[in-house]
Residue frames as qw, qx, qy, qz and C-alpha x, y, z in Angstrom:
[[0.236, 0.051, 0.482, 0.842, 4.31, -15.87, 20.20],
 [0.439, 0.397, 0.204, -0.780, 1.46, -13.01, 19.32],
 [0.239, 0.336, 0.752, 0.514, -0.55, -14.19, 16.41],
 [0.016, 0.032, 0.172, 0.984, -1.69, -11.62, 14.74],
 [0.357, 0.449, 0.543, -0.613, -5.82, -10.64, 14.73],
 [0.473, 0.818, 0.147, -0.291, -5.72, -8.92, 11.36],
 [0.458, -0.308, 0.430, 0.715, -3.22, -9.47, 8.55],
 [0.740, 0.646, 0.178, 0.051, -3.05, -7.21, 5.37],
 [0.677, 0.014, 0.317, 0.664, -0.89, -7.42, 2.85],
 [0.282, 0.868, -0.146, -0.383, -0.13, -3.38, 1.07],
 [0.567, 0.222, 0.430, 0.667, 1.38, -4.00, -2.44],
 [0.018, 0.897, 0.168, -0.408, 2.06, -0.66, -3.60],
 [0.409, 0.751, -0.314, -0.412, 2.77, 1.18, -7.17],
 [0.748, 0.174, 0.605, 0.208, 2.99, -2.26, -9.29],
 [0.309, 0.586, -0.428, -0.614, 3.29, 0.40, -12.69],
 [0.543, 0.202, 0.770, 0.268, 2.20, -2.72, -14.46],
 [0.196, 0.396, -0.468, -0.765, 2.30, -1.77, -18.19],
 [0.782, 0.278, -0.103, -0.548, 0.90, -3.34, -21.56],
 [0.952, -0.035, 0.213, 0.216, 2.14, -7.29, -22.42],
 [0.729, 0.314, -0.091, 0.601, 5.91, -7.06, -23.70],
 [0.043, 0.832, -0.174, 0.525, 6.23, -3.65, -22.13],
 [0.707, -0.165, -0.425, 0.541, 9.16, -2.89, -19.50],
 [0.177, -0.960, -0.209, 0.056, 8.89, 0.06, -16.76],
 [0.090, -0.898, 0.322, 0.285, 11.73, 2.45, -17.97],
 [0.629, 0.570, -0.517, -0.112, 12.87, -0.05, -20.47],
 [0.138, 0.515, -0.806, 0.255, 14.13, -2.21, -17.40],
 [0.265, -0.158, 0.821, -0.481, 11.63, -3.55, -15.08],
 [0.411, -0.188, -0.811, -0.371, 9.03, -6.55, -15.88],
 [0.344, -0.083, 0.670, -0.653, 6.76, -5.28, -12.66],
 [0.855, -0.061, -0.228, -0.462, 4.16, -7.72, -13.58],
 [0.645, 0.279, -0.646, 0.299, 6.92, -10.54, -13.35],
 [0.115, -0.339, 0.491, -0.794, 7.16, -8.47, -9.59],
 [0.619, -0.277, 0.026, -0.735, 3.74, -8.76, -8.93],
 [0.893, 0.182, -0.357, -0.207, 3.71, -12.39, -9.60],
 [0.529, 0.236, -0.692, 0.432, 6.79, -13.40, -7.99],
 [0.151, -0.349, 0.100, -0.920, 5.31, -11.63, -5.02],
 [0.770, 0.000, 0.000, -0.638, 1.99, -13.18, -4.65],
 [0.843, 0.029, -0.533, 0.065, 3.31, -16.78, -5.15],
 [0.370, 0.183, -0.723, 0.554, 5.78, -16.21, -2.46],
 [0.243, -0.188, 0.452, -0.837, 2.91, -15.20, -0.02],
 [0.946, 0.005, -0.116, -0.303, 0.50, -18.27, -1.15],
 [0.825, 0.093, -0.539, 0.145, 3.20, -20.55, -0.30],
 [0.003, 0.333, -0.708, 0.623, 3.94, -19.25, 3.44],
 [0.449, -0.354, -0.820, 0.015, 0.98, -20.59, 4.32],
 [0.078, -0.233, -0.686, 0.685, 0.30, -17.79, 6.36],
 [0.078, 0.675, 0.733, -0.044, -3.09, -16.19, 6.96],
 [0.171, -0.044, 0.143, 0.974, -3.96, -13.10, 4.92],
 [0.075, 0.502, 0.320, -0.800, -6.92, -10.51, 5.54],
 [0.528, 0.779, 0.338, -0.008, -7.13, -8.54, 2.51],
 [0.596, 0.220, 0.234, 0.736, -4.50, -7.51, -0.44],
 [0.140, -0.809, -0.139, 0.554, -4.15, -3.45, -0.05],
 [0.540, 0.074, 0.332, 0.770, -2.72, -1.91, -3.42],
 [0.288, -0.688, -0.188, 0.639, -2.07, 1.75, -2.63],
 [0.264, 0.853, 0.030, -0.449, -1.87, 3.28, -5.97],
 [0.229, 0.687, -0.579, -0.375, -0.05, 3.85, -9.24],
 [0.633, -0.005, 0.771, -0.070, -1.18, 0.35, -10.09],
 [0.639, 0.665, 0.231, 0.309, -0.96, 0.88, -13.98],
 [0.596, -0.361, 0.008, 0.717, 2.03, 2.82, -15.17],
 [0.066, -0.086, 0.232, 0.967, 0.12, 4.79, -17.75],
 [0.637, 0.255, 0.200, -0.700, -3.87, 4.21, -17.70],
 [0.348, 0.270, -0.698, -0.565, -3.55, 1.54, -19.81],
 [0.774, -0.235, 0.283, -0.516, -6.69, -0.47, -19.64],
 [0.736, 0.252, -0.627, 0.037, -4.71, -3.90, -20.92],
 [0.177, 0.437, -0.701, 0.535, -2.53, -2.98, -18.14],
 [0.376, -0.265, 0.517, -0.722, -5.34, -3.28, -15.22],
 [0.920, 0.153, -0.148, -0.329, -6.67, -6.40, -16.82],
 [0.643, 0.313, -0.605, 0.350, -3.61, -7.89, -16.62],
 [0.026, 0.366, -0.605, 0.707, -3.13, -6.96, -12.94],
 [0.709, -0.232, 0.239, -0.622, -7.07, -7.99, -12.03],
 [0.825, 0.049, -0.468, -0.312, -6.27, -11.62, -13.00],
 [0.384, 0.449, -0.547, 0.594, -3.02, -11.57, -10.97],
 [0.255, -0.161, 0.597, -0.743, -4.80, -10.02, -7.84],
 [0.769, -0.181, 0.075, -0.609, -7.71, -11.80, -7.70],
 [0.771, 0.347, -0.534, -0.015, -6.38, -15.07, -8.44],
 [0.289, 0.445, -0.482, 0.697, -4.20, -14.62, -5.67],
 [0.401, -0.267, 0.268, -0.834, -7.03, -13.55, -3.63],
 [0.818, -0.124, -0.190, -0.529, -9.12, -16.08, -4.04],
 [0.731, 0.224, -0.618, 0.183, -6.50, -18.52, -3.15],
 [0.498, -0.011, -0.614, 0.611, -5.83, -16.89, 0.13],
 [0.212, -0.689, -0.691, 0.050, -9.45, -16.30, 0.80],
 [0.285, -0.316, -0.217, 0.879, -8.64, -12.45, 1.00],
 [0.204, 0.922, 0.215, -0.248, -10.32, -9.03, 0.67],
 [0.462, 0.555, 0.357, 0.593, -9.51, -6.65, -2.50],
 [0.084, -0.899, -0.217, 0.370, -9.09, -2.98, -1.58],
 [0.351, 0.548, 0.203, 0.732, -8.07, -0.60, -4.76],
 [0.301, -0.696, -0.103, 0.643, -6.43, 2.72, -4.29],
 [0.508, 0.767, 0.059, 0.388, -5.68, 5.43, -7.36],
 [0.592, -0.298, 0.171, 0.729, -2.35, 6.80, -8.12],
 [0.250, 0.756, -0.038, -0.604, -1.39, 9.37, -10.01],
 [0.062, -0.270, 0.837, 0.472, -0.03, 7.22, -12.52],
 [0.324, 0.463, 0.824, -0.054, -4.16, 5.48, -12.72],
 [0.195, -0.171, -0.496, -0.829, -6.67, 6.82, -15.37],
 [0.464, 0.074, 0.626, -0.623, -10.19, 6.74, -13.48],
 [0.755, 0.288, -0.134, -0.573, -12.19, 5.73, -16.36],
 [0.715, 0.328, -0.605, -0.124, -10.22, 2.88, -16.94],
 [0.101, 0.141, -0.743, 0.647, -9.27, 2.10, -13.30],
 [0.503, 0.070, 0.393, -0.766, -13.02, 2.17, -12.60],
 [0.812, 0.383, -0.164, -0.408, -14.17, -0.33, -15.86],
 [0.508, 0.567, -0.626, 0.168, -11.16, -2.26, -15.62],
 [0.104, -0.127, 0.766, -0.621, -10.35, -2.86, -11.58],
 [0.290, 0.052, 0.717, -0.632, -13.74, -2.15, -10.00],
 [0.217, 0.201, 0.955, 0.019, -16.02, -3.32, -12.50],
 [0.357, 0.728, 0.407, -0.421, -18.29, -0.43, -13.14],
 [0.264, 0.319, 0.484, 0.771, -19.36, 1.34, -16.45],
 [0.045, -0.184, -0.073, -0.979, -20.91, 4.57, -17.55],
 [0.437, -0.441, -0.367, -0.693, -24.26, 3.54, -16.24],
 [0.678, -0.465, -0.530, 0.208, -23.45, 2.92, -12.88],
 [0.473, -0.744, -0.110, 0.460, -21.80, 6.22, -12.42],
 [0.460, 0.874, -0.156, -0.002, -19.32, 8.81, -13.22],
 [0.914, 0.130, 0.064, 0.378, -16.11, 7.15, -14.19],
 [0.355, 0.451, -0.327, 0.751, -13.74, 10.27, -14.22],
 [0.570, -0.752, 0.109, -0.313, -15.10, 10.84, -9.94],
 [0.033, -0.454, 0.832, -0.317, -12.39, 9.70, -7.31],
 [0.771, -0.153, -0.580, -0.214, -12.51, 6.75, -5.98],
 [0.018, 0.471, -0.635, 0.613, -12.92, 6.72, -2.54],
 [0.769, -0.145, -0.509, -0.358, -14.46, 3.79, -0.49],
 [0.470, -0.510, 0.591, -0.412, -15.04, 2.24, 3.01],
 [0.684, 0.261, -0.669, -0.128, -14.33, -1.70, 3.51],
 [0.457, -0.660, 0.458, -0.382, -14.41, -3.77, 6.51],
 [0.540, 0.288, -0.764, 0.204, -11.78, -6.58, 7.02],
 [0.665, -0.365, -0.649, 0.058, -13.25, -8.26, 10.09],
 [0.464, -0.780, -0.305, 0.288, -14.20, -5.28, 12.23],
 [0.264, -0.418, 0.234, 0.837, -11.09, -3.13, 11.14],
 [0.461, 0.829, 0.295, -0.115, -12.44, -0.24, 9.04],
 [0.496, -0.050, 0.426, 0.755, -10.33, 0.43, 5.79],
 [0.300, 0.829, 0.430, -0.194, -10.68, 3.56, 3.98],
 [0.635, 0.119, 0.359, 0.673, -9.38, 4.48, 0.89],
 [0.122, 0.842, -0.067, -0.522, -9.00, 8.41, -0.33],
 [0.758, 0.434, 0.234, 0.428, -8.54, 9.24, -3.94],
 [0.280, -0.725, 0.019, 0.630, -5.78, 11.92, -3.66],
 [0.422, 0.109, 0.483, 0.760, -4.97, 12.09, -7.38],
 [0.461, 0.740, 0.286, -0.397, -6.17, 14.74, -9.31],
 [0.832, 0.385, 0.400, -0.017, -6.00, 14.48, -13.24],
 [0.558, 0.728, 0.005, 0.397, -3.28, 15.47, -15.11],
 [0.229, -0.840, 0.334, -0.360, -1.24, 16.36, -11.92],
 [0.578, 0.442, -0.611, 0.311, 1.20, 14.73, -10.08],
 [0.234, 0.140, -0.734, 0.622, 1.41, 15.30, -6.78],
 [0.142, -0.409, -0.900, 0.050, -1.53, 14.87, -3.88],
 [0.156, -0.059, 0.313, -0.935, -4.46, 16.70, -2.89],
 [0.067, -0.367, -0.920, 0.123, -8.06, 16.42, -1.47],
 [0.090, 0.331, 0.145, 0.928, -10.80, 17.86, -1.95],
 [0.236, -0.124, 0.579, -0.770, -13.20, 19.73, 0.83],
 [0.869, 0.007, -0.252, -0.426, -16.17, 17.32, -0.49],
 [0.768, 0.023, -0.637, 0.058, -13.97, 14.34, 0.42],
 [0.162, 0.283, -0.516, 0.792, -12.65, 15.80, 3.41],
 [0.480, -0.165, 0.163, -0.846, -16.05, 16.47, 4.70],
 [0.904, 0.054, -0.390, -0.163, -17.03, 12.82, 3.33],
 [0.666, -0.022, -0.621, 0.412, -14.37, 11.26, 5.71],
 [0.053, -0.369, 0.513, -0.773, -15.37, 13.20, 8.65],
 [0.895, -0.075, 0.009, -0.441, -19.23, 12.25, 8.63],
 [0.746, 0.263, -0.592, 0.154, -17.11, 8.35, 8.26],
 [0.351, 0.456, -0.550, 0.605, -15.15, 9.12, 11.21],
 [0.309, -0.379, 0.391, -0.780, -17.74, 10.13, 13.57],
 [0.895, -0.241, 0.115, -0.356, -18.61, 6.61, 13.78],
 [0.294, -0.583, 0.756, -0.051, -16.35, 4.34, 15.70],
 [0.835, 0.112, -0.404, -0.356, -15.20, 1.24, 14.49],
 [0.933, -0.356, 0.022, -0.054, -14.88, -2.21, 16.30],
 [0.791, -0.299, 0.023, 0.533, -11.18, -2.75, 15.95],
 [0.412, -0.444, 0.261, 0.752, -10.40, 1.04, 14.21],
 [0.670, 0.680, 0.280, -0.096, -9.72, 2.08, 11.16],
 [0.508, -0.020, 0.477, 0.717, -6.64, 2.16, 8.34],
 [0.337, 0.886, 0.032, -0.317, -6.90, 5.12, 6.00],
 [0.785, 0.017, 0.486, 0.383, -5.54, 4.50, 2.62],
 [0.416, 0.878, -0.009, -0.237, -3.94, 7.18, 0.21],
 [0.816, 0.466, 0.073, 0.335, -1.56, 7.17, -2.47],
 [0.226, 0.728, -0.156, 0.629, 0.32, 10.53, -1.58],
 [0.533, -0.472, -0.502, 0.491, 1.92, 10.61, 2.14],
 [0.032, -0.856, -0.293, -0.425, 1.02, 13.60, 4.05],
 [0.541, -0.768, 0.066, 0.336, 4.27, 14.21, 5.75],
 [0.230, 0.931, -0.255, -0.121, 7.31, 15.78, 4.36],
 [0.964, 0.238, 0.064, 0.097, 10.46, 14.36, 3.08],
 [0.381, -0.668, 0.435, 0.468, 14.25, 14.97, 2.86],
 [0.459, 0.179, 0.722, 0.486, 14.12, 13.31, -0.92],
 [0.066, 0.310, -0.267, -0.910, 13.70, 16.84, -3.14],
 [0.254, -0.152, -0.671, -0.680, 11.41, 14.86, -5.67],
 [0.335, -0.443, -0.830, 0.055, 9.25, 13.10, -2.83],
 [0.118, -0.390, -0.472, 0.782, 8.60, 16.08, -1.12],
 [0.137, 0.093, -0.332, -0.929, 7.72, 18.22, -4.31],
 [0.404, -0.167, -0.688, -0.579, 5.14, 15.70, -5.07],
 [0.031, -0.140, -0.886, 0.440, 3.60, 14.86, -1.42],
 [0.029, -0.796, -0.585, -0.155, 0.12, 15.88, -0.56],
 [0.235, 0.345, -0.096, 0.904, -0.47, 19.12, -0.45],
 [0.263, -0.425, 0.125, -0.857, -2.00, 20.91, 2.36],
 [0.563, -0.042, -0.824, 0.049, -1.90, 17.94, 4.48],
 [0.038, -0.191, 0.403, -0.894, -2.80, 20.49, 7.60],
 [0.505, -0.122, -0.013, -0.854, -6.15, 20.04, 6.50],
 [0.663, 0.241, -0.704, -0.080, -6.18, 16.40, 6.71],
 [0.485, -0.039, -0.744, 0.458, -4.81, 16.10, 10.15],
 [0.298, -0.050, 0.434, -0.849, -7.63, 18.24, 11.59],
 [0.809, -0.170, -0.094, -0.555, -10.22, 15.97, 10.45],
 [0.758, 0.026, -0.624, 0.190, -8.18, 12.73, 11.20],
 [0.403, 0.115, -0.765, 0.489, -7.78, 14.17, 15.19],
 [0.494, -0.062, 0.535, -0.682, -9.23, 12.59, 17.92],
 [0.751, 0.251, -0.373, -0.484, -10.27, 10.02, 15.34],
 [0.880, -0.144, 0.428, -0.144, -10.25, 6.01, 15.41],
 [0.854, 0.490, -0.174, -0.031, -8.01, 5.81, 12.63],
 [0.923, -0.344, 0.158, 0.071, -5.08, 3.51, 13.49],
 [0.496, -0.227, 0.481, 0.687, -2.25, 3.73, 10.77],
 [0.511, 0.742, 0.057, -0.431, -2.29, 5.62, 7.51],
 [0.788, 0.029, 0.543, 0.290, -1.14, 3.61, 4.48],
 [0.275, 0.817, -0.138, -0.489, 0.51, 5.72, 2.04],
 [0.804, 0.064, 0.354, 0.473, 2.93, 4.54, -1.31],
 [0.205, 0.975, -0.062, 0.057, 4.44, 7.53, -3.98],
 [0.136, -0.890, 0.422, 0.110, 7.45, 7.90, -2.79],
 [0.796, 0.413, -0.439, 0.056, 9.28, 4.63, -4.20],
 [0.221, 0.466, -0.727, 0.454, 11.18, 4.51, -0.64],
 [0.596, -0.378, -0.705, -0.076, 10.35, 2.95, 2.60],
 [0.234, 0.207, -0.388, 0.867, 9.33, 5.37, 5.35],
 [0.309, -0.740, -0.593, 0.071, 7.09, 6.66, 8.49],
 [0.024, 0.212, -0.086, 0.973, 6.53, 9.40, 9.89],
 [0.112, -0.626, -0.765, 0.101, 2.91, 10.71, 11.59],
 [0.189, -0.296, -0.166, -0.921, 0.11, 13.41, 11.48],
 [0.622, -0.513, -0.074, -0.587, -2.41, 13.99, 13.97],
 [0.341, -0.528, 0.734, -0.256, -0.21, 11.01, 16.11],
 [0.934, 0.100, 0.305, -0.156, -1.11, 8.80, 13.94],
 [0.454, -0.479, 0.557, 0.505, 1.43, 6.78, 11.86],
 [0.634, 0.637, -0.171, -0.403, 2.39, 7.13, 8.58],
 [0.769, -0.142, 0.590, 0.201, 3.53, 4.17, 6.83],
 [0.364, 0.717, -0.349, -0.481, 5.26, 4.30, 3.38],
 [0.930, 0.063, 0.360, -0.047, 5.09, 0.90, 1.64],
 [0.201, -0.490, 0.622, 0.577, 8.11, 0.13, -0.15],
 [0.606, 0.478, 0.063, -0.633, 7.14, -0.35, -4.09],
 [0.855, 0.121, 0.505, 0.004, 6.84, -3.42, -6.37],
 [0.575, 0.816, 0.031, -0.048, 8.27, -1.52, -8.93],
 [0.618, 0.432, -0.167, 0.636, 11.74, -0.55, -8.98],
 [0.371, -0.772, -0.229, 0.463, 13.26, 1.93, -5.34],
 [0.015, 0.923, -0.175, 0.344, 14.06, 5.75, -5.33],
 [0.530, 0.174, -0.380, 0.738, 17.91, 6.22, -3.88],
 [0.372, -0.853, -0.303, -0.207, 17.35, 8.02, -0.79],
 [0.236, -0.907, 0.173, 0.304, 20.52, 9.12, -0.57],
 [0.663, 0.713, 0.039, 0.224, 21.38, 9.93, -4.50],
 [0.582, 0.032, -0.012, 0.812, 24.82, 11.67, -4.88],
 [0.235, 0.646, 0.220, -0.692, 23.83, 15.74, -4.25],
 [0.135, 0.432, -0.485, -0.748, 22.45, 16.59, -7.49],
 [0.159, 0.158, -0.846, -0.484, 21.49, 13.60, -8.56],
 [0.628, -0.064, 0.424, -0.649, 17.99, 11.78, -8.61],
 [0.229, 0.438, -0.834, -0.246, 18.05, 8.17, -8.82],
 [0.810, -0.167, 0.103, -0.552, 16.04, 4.94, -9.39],
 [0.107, 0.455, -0.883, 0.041, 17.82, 1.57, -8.55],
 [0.519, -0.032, -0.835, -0.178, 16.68, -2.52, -8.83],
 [0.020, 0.024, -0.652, 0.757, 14.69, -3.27, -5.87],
 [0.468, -0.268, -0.194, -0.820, 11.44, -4.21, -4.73],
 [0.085, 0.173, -0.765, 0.615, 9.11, -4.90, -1.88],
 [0.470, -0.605, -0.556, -0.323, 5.65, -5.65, 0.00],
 [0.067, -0.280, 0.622, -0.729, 4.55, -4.78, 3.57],
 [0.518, -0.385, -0.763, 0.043, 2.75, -6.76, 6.18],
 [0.043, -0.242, 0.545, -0.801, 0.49, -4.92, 8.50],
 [0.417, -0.309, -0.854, -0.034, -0.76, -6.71, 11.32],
 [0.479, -0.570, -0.030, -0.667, -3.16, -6.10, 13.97],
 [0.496, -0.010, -0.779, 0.383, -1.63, -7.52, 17.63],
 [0.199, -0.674, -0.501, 0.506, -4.31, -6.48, 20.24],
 [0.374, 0.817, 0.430, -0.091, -3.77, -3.13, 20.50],
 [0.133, -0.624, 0.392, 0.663, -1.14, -2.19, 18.15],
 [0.732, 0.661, 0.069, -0.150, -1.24, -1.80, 14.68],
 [0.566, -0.554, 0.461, 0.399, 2.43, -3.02, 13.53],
 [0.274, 0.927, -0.162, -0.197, 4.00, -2.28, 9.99],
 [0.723, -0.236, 0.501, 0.413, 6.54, -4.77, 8.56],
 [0.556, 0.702, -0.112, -0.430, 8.68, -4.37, 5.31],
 [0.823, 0.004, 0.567, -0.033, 9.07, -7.19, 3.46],
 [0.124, 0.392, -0.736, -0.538, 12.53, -7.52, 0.71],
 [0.792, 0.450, 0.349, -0.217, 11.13, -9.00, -2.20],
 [0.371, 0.831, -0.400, -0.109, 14.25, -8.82, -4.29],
 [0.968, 0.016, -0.128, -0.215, 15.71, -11.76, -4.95],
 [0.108, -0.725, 0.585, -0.347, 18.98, -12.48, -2.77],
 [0.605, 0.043, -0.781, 0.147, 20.67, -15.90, -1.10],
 [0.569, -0.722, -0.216, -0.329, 19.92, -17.06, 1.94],
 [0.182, -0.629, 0.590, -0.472, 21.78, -16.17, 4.84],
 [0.053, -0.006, 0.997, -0.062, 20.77, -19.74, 6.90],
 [0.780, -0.103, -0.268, -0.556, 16.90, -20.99, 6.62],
 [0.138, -0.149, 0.839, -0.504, 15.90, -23.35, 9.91],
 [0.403, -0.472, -0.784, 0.022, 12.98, -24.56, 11.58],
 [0.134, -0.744, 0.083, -0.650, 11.34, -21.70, 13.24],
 [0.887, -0.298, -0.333, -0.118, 11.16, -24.23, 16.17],
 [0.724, -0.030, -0.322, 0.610, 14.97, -24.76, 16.58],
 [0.089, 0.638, -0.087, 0.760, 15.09, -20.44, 16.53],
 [0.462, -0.710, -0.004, -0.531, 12.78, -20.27, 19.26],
 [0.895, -0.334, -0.288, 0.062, 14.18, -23.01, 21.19],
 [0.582, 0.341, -0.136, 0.725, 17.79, -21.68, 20.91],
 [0.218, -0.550, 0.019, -0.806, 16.22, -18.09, 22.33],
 [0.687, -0.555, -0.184, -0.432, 14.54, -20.02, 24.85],
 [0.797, -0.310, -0.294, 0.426, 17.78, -21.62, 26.39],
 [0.451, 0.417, -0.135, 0.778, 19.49, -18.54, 26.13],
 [0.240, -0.676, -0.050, -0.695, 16.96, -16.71, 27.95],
 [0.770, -0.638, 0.003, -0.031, 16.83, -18.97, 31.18],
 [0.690, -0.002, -0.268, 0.672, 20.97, -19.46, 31.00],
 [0.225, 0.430, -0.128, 0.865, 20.95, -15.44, 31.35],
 [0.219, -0.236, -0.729, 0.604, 18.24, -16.12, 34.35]]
């Protein structure tokens, strides 16, 4: 069996609101978050660092990201992991910056993106802020662009993940497209020929890949509640549902898992032991 080099864990658009509050009057994504996070402290397996890709408040509220930092860290600390914060368009920076990462007005300017390098044991994570205020859908600007080239031109030991909030590939889902990044063109000339390994993306409420510059794109399914990717025509729909992803580092692939998180019986539950054993007679009967 591979064991992995590098696990992280991407949790992606938690919309975690104020206390009593429900996202669209339905969903308790704290409740998500939580349910989440326990189930990944009790596999016992080994996690990296906790990735959360954006839209991690559901309106700027700074309660909200308090609530969420006790959650993630808590979490973290238990399973000895790196933090890495992304902005959504759903984040406020001022509060997403005082709130999350800890800074105030005299350490900086609080309404600047938030973009940051991180290294998870040799693998280089980098996060892009694609939001811009009062807008919706993604874009970068040629400062940051220029900022992640100068980045680039120095290799890292096992790579590098690039983290944004807005995927920069196109969509068959009418809303997910409207809102993707825009002028992702410009993107995939500084990202080729680069060391960057996978690109971690969330927005889109669905689970999907795709790639730019030949690298993959990974769309993390969201903690929140799923877009219908294939609504009736006409129609545009959000439905119960929600999810994490696991991406590991096996030599050299980078490998992309999504992981239901919606609560559901179990089909059978073994010994991983018997599985393999079972596989293993099968494989010499078939010679």
């Amino acid at each position: 069996m591979s064991t992995p080099d590098i696990t992280v864990i991407q949790l992606t658009d938690t919309h975690i609101r104020g206390a009593g509050e429900r996202v669209h009057g339905a969903v308790d994504t704290l409740a998500n978050l939580r349910d989440v996070l326990d189930r990944i402290i009790m596999s016992r397996q080994h996690v990296d660092a906790l990735v959360l890709s954006g839209d991690l408040s559901d309106n700027g509220n700074p309660e909200a990201y308090r609530r969420l930092r006790v959650v993630v860290e808590t979490a973290a600390d238990e399973l000895d992991a790196q933090i890495v914060y992304a902005m959504g368009n759903h984040d406020e920076r001022s509060a997403f910056h005082t709130e999350l990462l800890g800074i105030d007005a005299s350490d900086g300017d609080l309404t600047a993106p938030h973009d940051g390098v991180y290294d998870v044991r040799g693998l280089r994570v980098v996060v892009l802020d694609s939001t811009t205020p009062g807008r919706h859908e993604g874009r970068l600007e040629p400062t940051q662009l220029a900022w992640l080239a100068d980045e680039l031109s120095r290799p890292s030991a096992r790579g590098t993940l690039l983290v944004l909030h807005h995927p920069p590939i196109p969509s068959p889902v009418a809303t997910v497209d409207y809102l993707r990044l825009q002028q992702a063109g410009r993107l995939e000339t500084v990202l080729e020929g680069s060391d960057v390994r996978m690109i971690l993306c969330g927005h889109s409420h669905l689970t999907g890949s795709g790639a730019i510059a030949g690298i993959p794109v990974w769309m993390g399914p969201a903690l929140s509640y799923r877009v219908d990717p294939i609504a009736p025509v006409g129609r545009h729909r959000g439905v119960v549902g929600y999810g994490f992803s696991r991406i590991d580092v096996l030599g050299t692939s980078v490998v992309a898992t999504a992981v239901e998180a919606t609560p559901s019986a179990d089909v059978y539950d073994q010994p991983e032991h018997e599985m393999l054993d079972k596989l293993h007679a099968l494989a010499a009967q078939a010679g």
